[in-house]
C-alpha positions as a Markdown table, in Angstrom:
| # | Residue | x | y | z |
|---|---|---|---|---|
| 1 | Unk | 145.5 | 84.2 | 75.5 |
| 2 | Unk | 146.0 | 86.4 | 78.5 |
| 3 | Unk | 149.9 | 87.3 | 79.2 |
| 4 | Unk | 150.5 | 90.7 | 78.7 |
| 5 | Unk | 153.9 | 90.8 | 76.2 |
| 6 | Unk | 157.5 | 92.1 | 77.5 |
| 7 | Unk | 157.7 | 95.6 | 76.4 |
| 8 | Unk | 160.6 | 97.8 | 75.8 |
| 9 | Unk | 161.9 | 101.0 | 75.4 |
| 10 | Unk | 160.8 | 101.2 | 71.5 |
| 11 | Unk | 158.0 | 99.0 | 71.9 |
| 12 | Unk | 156.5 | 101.6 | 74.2 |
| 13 | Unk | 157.2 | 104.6 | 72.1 |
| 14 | Unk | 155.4 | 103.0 | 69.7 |
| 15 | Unk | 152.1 | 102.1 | 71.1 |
| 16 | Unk | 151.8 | 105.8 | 72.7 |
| 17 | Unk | 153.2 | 107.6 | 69.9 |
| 18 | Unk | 150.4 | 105.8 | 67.6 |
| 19 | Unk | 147.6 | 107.0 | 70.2 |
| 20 | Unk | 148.8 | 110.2 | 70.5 |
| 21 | Unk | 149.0 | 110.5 | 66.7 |
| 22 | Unk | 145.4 | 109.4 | 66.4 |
| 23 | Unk | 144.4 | 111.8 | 68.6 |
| 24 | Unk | 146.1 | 114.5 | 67.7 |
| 25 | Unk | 144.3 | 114.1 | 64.1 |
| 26 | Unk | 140.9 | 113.4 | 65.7 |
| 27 | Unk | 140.9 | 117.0 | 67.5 |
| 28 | Unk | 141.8 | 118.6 | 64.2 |
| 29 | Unk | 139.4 | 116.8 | 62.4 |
| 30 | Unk | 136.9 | 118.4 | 64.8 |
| 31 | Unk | 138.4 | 122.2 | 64.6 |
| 32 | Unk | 138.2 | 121.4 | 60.8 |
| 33 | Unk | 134.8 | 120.6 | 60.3 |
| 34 | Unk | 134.0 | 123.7 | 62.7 |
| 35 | Unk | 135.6 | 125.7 | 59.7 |
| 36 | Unk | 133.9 | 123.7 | 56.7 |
| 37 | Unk | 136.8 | 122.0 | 55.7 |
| 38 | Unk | 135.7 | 118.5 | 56.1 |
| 39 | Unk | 132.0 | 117.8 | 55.6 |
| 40 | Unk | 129.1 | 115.4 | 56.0 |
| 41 | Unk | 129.2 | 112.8 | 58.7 |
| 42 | Unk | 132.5 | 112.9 | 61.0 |
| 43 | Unk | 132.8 | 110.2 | 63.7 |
| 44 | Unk | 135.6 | 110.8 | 66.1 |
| 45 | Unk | 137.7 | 108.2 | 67.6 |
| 46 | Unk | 139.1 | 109.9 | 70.7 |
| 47 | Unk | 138.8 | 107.5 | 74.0 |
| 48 | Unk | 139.0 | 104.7 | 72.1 |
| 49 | Unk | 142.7 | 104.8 | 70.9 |
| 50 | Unk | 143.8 | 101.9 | 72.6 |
| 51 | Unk | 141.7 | 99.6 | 70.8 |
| 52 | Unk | 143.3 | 100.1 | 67.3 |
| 53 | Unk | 146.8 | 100.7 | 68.3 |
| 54 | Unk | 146.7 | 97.1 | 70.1 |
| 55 | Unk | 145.2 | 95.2 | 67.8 |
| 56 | Unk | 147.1 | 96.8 | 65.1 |
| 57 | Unk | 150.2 | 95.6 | 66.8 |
| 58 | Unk | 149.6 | 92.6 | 66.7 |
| 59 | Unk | 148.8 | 91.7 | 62.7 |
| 60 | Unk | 150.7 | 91.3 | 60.2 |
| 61 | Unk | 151.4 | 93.2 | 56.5 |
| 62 | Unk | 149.8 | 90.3 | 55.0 |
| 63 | Unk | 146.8 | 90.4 | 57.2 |
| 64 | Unk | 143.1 | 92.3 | 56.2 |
| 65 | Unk | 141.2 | 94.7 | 58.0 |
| 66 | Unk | 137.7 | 95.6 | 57.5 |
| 67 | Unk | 136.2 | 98.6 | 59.7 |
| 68 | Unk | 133.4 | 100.7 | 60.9 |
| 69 | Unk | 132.5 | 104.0 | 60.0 |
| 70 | Unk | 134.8 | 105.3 | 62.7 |
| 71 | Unk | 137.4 | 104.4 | 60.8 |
| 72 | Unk | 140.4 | 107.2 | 61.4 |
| 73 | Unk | 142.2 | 105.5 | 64.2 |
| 74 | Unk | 142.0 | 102.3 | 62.2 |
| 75 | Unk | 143.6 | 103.4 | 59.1 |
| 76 | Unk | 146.1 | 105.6 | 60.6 |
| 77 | Unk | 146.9 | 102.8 | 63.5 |
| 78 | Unk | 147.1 | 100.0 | 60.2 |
| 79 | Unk | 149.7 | 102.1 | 58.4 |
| 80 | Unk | 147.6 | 104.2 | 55.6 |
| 81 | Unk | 149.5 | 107.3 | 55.0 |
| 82 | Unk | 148.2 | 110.7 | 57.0 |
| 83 | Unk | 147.9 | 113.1 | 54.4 |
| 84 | Unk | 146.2 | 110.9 | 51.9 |
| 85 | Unk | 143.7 | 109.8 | 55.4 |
| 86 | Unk | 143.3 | 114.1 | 55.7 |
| 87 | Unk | 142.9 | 114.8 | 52.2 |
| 88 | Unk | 140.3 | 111.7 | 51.7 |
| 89 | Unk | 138.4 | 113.4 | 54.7 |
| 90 | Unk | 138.4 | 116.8 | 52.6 |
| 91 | Unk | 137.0 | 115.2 | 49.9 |
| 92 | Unk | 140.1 | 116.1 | 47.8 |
| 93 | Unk | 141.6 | 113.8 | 44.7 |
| 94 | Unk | 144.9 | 112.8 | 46.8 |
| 95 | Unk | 142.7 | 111.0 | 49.1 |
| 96 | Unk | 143.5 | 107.2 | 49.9 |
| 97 | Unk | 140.2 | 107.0 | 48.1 |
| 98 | Unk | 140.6 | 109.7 | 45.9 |
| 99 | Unk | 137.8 | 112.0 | 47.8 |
| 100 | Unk | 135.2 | 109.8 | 46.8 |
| 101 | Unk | 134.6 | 108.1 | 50.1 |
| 102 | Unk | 135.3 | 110.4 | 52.7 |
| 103 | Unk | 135.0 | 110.1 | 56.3 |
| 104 | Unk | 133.5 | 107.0 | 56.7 |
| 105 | Unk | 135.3 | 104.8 | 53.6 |
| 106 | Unk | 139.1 | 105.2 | 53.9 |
| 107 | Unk | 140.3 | 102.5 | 52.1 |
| 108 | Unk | 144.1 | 102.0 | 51.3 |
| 109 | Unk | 144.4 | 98.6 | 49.1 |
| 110 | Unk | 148.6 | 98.3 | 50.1 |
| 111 | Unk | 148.0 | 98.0 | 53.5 |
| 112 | Unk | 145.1 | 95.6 | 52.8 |
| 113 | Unk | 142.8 | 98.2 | 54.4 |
| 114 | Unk | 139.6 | 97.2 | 53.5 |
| 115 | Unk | 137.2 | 100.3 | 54.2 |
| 116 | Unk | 135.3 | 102.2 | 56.7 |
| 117 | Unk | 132.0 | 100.9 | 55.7 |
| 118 | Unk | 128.5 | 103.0 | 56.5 |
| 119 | Unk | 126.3 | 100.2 | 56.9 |
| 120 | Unk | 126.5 | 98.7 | 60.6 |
| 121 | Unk | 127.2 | 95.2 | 60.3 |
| 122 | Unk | 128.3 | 95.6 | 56.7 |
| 123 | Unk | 131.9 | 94.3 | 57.4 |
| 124 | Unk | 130.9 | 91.3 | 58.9 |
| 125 | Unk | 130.4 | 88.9 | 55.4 |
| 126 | Unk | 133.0 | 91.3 | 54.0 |
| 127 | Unk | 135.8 | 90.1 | 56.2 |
| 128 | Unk | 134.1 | 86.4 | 56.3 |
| 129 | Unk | 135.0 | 86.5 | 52.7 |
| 130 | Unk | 138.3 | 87.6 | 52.9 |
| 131 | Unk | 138.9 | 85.1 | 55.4 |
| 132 | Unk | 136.9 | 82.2 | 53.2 |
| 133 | Unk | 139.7 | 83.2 | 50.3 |
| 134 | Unk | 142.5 | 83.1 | 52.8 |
| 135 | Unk | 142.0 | 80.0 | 53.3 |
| 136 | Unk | 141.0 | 78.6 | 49.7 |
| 137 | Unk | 144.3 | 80.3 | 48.8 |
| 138 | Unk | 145.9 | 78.5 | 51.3 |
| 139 | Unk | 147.7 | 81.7 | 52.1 |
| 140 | Unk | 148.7 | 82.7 | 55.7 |
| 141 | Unk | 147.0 | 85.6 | 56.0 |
| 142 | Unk | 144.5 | 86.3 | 58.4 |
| 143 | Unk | 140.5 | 88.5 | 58.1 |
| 144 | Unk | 140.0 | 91.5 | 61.0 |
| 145 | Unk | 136.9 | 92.6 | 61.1 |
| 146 | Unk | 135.9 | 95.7 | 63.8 |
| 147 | Unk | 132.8 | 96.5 | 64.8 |
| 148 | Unk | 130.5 | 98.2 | 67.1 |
| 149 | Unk | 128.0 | 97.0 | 69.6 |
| 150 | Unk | 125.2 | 98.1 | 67.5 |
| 151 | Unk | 126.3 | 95.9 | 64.9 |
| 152 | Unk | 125.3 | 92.8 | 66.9 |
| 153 | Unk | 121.3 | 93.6 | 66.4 |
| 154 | Unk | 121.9 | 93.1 | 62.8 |
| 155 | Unk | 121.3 | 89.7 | 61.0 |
| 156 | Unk | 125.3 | 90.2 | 59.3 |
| 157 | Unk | 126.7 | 89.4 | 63.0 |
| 158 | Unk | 124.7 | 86.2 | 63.6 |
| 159 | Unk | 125.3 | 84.6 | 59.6 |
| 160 | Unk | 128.9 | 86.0 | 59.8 |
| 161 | Unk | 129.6 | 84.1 | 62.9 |
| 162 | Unk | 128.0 | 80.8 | 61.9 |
| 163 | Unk | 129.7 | 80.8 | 59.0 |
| 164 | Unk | 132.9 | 81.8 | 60.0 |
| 165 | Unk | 132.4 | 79.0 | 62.9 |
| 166 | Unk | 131.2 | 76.4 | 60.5 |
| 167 | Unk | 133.9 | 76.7 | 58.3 |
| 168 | Unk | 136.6 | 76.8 | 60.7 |
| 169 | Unk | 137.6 | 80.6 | 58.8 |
| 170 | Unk | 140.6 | 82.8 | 59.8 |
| 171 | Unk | 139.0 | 85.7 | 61.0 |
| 172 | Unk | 138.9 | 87.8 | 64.0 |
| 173 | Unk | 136.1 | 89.7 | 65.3 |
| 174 | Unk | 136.4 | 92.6 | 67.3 |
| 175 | Unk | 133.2 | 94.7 | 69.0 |
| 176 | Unk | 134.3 | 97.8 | 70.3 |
| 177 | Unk | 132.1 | 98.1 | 72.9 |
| 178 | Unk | 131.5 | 101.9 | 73.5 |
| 179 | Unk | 127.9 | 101.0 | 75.2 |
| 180 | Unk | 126.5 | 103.3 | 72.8 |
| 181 | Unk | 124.8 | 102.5 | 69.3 |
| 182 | Unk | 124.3 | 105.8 | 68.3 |
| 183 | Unk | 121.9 | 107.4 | 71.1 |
| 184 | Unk | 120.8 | 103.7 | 72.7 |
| 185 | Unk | 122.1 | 102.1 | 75.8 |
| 186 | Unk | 123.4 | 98.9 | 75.3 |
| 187 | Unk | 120.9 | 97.5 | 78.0 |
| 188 | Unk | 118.3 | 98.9 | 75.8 |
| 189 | Unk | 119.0 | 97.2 | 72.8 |
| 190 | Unk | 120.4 | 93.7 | 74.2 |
| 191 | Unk | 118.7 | 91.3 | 76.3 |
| 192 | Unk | 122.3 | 90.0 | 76.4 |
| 193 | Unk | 124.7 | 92.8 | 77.2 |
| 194 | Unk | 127.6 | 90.7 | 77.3 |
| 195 | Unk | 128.5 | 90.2 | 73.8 |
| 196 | Unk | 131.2 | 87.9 | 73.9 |
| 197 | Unk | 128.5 | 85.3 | 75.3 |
| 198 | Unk | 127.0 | 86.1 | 72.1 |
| 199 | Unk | 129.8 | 84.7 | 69.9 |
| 200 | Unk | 130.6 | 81.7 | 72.6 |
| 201 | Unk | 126.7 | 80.4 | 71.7 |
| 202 | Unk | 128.3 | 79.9 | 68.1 |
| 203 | Unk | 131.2 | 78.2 | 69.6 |
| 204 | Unk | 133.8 | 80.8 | 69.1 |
| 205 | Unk | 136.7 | 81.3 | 71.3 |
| 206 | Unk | 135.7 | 84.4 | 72.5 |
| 207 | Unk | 136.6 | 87.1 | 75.8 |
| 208 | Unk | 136.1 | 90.1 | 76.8 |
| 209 | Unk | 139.6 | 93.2 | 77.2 |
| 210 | Unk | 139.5 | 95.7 | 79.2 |
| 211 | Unk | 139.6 | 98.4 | 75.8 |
| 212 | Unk | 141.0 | 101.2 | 77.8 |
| 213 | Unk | 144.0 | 99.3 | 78.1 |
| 214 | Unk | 146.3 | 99.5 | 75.1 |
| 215 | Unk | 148.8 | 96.7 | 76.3 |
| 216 | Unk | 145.3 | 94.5 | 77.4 |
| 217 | Unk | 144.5 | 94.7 | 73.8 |
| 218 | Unk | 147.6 | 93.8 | 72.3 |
| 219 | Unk | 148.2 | 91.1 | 74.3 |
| 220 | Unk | 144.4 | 89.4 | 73.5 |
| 221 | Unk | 145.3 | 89.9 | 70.0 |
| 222 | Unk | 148.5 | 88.4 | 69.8 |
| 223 | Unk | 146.4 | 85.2 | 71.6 |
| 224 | Unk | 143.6 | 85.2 | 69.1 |
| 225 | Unk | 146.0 | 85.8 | 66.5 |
| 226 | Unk | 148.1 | 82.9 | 67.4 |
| 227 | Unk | 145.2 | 80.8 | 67.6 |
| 228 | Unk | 143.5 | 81.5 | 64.4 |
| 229 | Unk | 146.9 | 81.2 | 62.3 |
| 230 | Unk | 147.7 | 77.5 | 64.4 |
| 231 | Unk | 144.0 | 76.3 | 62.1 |
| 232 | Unk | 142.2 | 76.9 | 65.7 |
| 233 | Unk | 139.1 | 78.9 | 63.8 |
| 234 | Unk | 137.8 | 81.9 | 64.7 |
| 235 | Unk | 138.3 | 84.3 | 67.3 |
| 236 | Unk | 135.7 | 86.8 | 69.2 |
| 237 | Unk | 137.1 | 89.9 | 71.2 |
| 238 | Unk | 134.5 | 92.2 | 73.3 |
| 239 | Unk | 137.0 | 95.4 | 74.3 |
| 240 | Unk | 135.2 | 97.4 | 76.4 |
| 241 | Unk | 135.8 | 101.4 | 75.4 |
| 242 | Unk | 134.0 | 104.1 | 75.7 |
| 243 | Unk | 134.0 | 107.2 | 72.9 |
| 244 | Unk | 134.5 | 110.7 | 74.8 |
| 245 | Unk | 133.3 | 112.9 | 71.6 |
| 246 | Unk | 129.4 | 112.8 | 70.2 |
| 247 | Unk | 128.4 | 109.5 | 68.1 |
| 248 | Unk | 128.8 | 112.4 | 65.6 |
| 249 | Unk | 129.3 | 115.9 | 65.0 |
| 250 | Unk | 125.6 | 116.2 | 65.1 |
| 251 | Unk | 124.9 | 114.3 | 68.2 |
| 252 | Unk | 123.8 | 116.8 | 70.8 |
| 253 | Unk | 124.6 | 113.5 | 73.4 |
| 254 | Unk | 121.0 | 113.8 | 75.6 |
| 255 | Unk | 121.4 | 110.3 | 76.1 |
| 256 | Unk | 124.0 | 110.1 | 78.8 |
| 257 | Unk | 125.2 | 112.0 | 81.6 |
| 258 | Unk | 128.5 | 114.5 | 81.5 |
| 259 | Unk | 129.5 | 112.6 | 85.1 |
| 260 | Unk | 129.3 | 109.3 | 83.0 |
| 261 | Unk | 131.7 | 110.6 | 80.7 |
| 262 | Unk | 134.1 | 112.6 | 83.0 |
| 263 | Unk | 134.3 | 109.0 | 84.6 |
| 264 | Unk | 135.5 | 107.6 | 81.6 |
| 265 | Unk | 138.4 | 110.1 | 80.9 |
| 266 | Unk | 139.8 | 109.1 | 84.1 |
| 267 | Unk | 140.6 | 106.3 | 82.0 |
| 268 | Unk | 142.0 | 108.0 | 79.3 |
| 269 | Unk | 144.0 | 105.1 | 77.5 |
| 270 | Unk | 146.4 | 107.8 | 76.5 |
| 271 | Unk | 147.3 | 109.0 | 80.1 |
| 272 | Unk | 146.5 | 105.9 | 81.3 |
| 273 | Unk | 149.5 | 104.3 | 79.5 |
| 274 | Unk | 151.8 | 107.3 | 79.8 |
| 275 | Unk | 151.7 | 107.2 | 83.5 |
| 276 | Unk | 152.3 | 103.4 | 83.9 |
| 277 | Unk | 155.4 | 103.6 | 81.2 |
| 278 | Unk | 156.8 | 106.4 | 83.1 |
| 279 | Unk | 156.7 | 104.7 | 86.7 |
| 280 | Unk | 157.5 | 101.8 | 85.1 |
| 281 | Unk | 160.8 | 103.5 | 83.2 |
| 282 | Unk | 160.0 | 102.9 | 80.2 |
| 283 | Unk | 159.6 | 106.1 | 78.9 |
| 284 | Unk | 161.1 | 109.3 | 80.0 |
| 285 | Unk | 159.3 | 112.8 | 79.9 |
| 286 | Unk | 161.6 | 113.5 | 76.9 |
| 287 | Unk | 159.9 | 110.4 | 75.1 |
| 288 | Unk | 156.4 | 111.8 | 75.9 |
| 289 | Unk | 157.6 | 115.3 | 74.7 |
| 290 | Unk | 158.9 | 114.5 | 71.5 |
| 291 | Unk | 156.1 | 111.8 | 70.6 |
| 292 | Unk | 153.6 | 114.7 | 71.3 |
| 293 | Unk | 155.4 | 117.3 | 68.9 |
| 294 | Unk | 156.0 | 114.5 | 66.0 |
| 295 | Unk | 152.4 | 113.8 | 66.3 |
| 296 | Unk | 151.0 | 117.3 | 66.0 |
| 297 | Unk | 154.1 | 118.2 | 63.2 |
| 298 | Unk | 152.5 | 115.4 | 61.5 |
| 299 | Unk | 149.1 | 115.8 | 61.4 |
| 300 | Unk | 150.1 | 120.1 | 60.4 |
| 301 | Unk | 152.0 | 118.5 | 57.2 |
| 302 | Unk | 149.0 | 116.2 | 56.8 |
| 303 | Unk | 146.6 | 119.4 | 56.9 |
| 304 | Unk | 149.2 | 121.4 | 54.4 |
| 305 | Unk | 148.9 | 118.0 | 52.0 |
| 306 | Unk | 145.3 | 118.2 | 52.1 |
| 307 | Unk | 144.8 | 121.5 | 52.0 |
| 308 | Unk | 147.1 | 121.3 | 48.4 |
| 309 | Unk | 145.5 | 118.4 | 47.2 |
| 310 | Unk | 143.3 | 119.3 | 44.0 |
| 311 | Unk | 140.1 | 118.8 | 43.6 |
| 312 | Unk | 138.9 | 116.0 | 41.5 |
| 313 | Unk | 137.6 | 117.6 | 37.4 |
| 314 | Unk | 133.8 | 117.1 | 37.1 |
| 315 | Unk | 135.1 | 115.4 | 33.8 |
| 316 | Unk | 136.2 | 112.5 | 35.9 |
| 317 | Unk | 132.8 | 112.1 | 37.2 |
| 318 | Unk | 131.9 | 108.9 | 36.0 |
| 319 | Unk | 135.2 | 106.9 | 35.9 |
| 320 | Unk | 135.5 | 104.6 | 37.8 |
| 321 | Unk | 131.9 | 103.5 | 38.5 |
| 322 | Unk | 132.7 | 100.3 | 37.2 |
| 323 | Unk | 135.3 | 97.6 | 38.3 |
| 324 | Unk | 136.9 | 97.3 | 34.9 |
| 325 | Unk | 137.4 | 101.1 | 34.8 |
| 326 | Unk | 139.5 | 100.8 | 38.2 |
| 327 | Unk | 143.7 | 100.7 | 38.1 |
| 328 | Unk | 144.8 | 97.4 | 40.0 |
């Protein structure tokens, strides 16, 4: 579960053009909600790039995801269109969610996107299920479920895990370690601070990846991935990440110290790849030049969508409340 895969010319532009384009939407998220154009709760996922785009990578169309509230770099890494992800985060009616969940619920049912959900833990059972009717469907499909630290203090982790374990499901479980649950240290919260010991107790393949490390993560994946679909069961993956933005836009971050986090950038899983593809020749300075301007052309047409989106009639207030009022 640990060789790194052969990559190319294309495969490269690939992984850093998905980071950079993640990125690039992150920032202007943030100048956004400066301006009041995006409102309520914004969780940024810049520093942790790497993890999304590898994992991503590695799953197929048929596959589920189920996320965190710091969903963005998910659903934009998993394939959900940017200006429907930029007008959902507006609020507006050509949302992937039609406005109604916002930041932390982009939810895109064709690419089996399966939510941002607000309740720590509460994607656990969600992607055990998925991964339960995977396999009474017989179907090949596989359940991902992401997740952060804080999300092992919660009962979901330790039920979802049995379960999964017991029942030999197809899921993969990924804690994005950002050391962080909110404002609390990880050593504050867990007398066990490595996690992945935490799923091994339930007899779960599990490992930790180094997070910052974009071909790292891809490579564990593709290893838990083939392990899962060969009928092995479940798999756990720790990656070790770090966020270099707030918990959230109201997070005045008194819990850790600005040489802490300037420590991290050096690590920057952006840079970090970008310079290793370039020594290695994979990637020429042109590659990095146009991958930066496609990204931030994108994410200004994804701005111009949202900004054009309308806004949903008060008259459509109460459809779809319940399931049967919902278009399948």
């Amino acid at each position: 579960m640990t060789a790194k895969p052969r990559l190319t010319h294309e495969h490269a532009r690939r992984l850093l053009g998905q980071m950079m384009r993640i990125r690039v939407f992150e920032e202007r998220c943030a100048e956004l909600y400066t301006q009041q154009k995006i409102r309520g709760f914004l969780h940024l996922y810049i520093g942790e790039e790497a993890n999304a785009v590898g994992i991503m990578e590695a799953l197929a169309p048929h596959d589920s995801v189920v996320a965190t509230y710091r969903d963005h770099g998910h659903a934009l890494a998993r394939g959900v269109a940017m200006g429907p992800a930029m007008a959902e985060m507006y609020g507006k009616a050509g949302g992937s969610s039609r406005g109604r969940g916002g930041s932390m619920h982009i939810f895109d049912r064709p690419t089996r996107f399966y939510g941002g959900n607000a309740i720590v833990g509460g994607g656990l059972p969600l992607a055990v299920g998925l991964a339960l009717a995977e396999k009474m469907a017989k179907r090949p499909g596989i359940a991902v479920c992401l997740f952060g630290e804080g999300a092992v203090a919660e009962g979901e982790f330790h039920e979802s895990l049995n379960l999964a374990a017991l029942w030999k499901l197809p899921v993969l479980f990924v804690c994005e370690n950002n050391l962080y649950a909110m404002g609390s240290a990880v050593e504050r919260t867990e007398s066990e601070t490595d996690i992945h010991l935490k799923a091994a107790a339930y007899r779960l393949n599990s490992r930790r990846v180094d997070g910052m490390d974009v071909v790292a993560v891809e490579a564990a994946t593709r290893g838990a991935v083939e392990h899962i679909r060969g009928g092995g069961g479940p798999v756990f993956l720790e990656c070790m990440t770090y966020r270099f933005r707030a918990h959230s836009m109201f997070d005045a971050q008194l819990y850790r110290d600005k040489a802490e986090v300037e420590r991290w950038k050096e690590r920057d899983p952006i840079k970090r790849f970008q310079t290793w593809a370039l020594s290695a020749g994979l990637l020429r300075g042109a590659d990095v030049a146009a991958l930066s301007a496609a990204a931030v052309a994108e994410v200004d047409a994804a701005v111009a969508f949202a900004e054009a989106s309308p806004w949903e009639p008060l008259s459509d207030l109460e459809k779809y409340v319940l399931m049967d009022e919902v278009p399948v």
